[in-house]
C-alpha positions as CSV (number, residue, x, y, z in Angstrom):
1,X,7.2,-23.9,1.9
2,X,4.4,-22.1,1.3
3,X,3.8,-18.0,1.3
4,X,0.6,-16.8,0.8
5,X,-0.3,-13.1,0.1
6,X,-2.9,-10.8,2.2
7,X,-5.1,-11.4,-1.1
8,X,-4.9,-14.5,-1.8
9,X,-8.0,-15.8,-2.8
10,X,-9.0,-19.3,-2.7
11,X,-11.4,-20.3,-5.0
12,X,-14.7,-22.4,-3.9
13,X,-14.2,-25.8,-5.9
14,X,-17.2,-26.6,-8.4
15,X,-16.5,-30.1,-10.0
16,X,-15.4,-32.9,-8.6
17,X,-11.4,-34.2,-8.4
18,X,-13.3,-37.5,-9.3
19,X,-15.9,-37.5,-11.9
20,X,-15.6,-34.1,-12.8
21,X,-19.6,-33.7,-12.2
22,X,-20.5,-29.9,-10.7
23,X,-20.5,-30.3,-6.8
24,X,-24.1,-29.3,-5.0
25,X,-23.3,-27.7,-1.5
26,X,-24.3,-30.0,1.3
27,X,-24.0,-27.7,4.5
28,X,-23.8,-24.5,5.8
29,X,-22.4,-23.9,9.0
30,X,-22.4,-20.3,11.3
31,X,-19.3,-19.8,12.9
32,X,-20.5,-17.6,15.8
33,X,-23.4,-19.9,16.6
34,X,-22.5,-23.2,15.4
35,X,-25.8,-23.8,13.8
36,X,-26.1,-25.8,10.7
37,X,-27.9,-26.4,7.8
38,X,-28.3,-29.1,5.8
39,X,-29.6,-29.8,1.9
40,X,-28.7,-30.2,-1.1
41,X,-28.0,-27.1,-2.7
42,X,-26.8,-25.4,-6.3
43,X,-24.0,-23.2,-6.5
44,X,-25.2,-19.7,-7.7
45,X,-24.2,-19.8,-12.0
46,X,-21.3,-16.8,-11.0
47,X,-19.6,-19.1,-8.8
48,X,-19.4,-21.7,-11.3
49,X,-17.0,-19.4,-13.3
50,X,-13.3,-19.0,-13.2
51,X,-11.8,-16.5,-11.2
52,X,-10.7,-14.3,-13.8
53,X,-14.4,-14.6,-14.8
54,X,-15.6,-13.3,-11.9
55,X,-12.9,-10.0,-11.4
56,X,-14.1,-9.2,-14.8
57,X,-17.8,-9.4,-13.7
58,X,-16.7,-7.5,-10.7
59,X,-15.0,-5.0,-12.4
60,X,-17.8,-4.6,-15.3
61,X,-20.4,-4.1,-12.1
62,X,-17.7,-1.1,-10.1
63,X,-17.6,0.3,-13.0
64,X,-21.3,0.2,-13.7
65,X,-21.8,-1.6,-16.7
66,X,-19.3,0.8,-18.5
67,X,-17.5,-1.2,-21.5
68,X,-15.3,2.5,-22.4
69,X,-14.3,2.7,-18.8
70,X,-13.1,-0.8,-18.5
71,X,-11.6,-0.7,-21.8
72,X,-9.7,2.4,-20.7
73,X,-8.7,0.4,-17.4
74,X,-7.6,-2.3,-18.5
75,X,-5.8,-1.1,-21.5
76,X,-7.8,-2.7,-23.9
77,X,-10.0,-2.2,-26.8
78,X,-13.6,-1.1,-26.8
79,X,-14.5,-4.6,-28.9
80,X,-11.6,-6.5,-27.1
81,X,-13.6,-6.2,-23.7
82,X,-17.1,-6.8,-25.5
83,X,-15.9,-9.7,-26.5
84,X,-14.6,-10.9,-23.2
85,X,-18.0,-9.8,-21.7
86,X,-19.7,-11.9,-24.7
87,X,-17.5,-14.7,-24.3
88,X,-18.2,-15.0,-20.0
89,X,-22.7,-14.7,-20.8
90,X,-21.8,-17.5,-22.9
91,X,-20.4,-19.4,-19.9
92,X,-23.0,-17.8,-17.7
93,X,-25.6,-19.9,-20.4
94,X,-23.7,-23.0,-20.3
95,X,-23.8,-23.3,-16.5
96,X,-27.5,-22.5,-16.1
97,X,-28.6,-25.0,-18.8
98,X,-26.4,-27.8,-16.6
């Protein structure tokens, strides 16, 4: 059985089970209207990153770009965080170059 919280969060898969190449998305669909559209499309570089990734970015944007704040949040050192945030542009570059 499964029990899944009010916030769970499914993330949107990237790679393929298969190959492991990044996926393109194919279709986008509007639920009210049921129109489609079709292509061949890239997944925006942030969605390309891991969840945690992407709280962080989240967090880092809330809190307006403030490293001291987020450091104070999370309990964490000042160059602890800057190193996180160093560490995800690094992925960010990685998944643009691909």
């Amino acid at each position: 059985m499964f029990i899944f919280a009010a916030n769970f969060i499914v993330m949107l898969p990237t790679y393929c089970p298969s190959c492991h190449a990044q996926l393109k998305v194919t279709c986008l669909k509007c639920h009210e209207c049921n129109t489609e559209v079709h292509g061949s499309f890239d997944l925006p570089a942030l969605a390309c990153l891991s969840q945690k990734d992407q709280e962080f970015i989240l967090k880092f944007i809330k809190y307006s770009g403030s490293l001291k704040e987020m450091a104070n949040e999370l309990k964490l050192s000042y160059p602890t965080v800057r190193n996180m945030l160093d560490e995800i542009i690094e992925r960010i570059v990685d998944v643009e170059k691909r």
